[in-house]
C-alpha positions in Angstrom: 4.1 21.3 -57.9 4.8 18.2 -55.7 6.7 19.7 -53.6 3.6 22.4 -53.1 1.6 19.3 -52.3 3.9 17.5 -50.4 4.2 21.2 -47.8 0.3 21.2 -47.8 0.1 17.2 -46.9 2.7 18.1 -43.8 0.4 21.1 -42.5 -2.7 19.2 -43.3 -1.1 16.3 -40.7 0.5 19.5 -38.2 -3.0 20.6 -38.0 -4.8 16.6 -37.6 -2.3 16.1 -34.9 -2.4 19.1 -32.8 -6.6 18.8 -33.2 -5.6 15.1 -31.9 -3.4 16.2 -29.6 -5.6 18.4 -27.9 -8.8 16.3 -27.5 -6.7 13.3 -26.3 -5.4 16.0 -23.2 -9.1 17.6 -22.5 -10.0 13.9 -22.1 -6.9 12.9 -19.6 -8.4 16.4 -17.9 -11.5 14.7 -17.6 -11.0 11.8 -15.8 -10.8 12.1 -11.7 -9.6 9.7 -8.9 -11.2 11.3 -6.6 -14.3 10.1 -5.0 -17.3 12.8 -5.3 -19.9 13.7 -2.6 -23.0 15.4 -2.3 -26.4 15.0 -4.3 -26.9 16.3 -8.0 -30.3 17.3 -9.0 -31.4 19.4 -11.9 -29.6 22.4 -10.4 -27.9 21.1 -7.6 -23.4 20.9 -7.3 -21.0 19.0 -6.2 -17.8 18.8 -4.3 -14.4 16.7 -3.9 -13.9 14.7 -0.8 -11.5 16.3 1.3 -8.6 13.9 2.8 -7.6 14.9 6.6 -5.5 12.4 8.6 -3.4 13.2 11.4 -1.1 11.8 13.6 -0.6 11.9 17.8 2.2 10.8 19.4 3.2 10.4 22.8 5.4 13.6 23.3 2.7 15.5 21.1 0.8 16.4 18.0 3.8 15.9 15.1 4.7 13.3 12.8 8.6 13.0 14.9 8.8 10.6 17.6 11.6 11.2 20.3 12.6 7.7 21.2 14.7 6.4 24.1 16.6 3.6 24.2 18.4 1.7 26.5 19.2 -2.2 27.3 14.8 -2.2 28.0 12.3 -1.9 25.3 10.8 1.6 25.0 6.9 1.8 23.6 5.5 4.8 22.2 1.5 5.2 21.6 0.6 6.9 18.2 -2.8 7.8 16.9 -3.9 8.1 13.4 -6.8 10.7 13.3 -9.0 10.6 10.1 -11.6 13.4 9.8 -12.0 12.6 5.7 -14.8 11.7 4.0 -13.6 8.7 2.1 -12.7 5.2 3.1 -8.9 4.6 2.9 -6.4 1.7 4.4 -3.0 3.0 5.5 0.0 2.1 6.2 2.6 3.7 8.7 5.7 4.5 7.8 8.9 5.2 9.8 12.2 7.2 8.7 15.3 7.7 10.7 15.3 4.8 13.0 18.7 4.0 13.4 19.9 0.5 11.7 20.6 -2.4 14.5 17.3 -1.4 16.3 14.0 -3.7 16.1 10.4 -2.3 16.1 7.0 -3.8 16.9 3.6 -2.4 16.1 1.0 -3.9 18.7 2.6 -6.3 19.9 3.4 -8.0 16.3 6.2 -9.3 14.1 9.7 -6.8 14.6 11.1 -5.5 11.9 14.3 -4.3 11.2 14.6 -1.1 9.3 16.3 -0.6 5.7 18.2 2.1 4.6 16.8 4.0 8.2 13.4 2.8 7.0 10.4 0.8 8.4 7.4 0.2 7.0 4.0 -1.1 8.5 1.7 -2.0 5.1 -1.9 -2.7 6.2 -1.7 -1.0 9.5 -5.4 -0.5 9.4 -8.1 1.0 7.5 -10.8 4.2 8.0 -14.4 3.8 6.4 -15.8 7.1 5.4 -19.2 6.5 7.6 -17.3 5.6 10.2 -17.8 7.2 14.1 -14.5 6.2 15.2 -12.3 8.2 13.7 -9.0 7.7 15.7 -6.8 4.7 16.0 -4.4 3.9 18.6 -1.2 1.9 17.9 1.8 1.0 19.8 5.4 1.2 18.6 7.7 -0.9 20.6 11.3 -0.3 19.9 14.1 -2.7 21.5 17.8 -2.9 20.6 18.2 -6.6 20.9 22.3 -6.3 21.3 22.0 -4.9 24.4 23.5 -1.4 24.2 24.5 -0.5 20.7 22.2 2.1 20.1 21.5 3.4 23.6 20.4 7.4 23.5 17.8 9.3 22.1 16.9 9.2 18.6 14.2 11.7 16.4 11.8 8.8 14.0 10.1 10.2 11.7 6.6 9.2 11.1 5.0 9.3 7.7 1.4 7.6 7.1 0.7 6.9 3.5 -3.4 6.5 2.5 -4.9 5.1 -0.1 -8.5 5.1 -0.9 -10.9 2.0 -1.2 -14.2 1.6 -2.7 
């Protein structure tokens, strides 16, 4: 007999838990990070703001630069279209650059890339109501020991959003 009750004590706590269980993940369903437009009304609906942002480089619409280099600093213009509908700083990000060469963006501080990796935090920032939707930015690239890393090189460029209030 208390064995009986003990059997009926672990199904009774199965059964809590999985009730638990499933309330706690239709909750975590629930919740959104996503900024809502549109207006609600008795009857009315509602969508999720879309995210476009693209990038324009110099040679042509992709997210890989082909950089020159020689003894002279080569710079690049690349434009960061935003066509979404929420407001969102970004930062630009650039893979592949090969190690020993420096890299500017507008005319500010060079960095040095590590593990073939650059990154620009804060590079700027969209707002959603905004009419100018395109940035322009300059990437300067000089190899500062002369020749080392003269020829031409495929950066990859990656920009990473995230969304303000």
């Amino acid at each position: 007999m208390l064995y009986e009750k003990k059997l009926r004590l672990r199904k009774k706590f199965k059964v809590f838990f999985l009730i638990y269980f499933v309330c706690f993940t239709f909750c975590l369903s629930c919740i959104t990070f996503s900024k809502y437009t549109g207006v609600i009304s008795r009857s009315g609906s509602t969508s999720v703001a879309k995210w476009d942002v693209s990038i324009d480089t110099t040679d042509n619409a992709s997210d890989t630069l082909t950089v020159v280099t020689d003894s002279t600093a080569a710079s690049y213009i690349v434009k960061v279209v935003n066509k979404s509908e929420v407001s969102s700083d970004y930062s630009i990000v650039l893979s592949n650059v090969p190690t020993g060469l420096e890299v500017s963006l507008d005319s500010g501080v060079s960095k040095t890339p590590i593990n073939n990796e650059i990154v620009f935090s804060n590079a700027g920032s969209f707002v959603a109501s905004d009419a100018t939707n395109t940035h322009r930015h300059v990437l300067t690239f000089n190899d500062p020991s002369g020749n080392s890393n003269e020829g031409t090189h495929n950066i990859r460029i990656d920009i990473n959003l995230e969304q303000t209030h």
